[in-house]
N, C-alpha and C positions, 0 to 999 in steps of 0.2 A: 039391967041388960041380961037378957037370956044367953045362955052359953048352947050353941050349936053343938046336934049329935055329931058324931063320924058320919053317919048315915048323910044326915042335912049337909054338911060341911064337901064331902063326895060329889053330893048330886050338884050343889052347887059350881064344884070344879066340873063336871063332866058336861052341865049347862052351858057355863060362858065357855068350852072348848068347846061344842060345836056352835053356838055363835060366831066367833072367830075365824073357824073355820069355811063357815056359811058365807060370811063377809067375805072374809080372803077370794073363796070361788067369785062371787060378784066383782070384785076389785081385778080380778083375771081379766074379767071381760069390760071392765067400764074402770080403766085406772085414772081416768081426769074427774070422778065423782066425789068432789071435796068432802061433800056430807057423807060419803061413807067411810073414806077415808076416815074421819074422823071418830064417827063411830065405830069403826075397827079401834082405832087406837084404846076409844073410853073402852070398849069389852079386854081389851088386851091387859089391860092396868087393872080391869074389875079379876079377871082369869089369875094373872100373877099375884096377885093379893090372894084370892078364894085358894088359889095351890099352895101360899107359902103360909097363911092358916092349917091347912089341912095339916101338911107337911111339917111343920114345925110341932103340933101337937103328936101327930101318928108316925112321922118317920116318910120316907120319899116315895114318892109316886113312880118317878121314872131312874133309870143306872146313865150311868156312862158320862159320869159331867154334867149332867144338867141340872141336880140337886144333890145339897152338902149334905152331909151327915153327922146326927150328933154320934159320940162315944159310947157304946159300941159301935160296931158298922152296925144300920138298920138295915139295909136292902132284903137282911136275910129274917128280919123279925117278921112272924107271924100272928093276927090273918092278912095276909093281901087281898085288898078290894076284891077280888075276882073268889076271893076264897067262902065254902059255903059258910063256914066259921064266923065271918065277918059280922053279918047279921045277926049275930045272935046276944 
C-alpha cells in the first residue's frame, strides 16, 4: 500500500470539501432528492476520513474546536498549506 504525500493527502481533503460543498448548494434547492441526500452523506464520511488522515499525520487544518491537537499545540507548527514552504 502506497503511503500518500502531504501534497496528495491536501488535495484530496480540499477535493471532497468542495464536493460537499457543491452538494450541500444543490440540496438548498432540491432537499426531498434522496440520491443526493445520500451522496452528500458518502462525500461527507470520504471528507472526514481524508481530513483526519491529513490531520493526524500533519497537525490541524482548521482552530477553534473543530480539530484536537496532539502535544505540543500544532496550530502554530510550520509550513501551513497556504505557506510557500509547503511544497517544497
Amino acid at each position: 500500500m502506497r503511503k500518500e504525500s502531504r501534497q496528495e493527502l491536501l488535495r484530496s481533503v480540499q477535493e471532497l470539501s468542495f464536493a460537499c460543498l457543491d452538494m450541500n448548494l444543490y440540496l438548498d434547492n432540491h432537499p426531498d432528492d434522496k440520491k443526493a441526500i445520500n451522496t452528500y452523506n458518502s462525500l461527507s464520511t470520504q471528507f472526514m476520513q481524508a481530513r483526519y488522515a491529513y490531520e493526524n499525520k500533519y497537525g490541524p487544518l482548521t482552530n477553534f474546536g473543530y480539530s484536537p491537537s496532539k502535544y505540543p499545540w500544532q496550530w502554530v507548527s510550520n509550513p501551513w498549506p497556504w505557506d510557500k514552504e509547503f511544497n517544497d
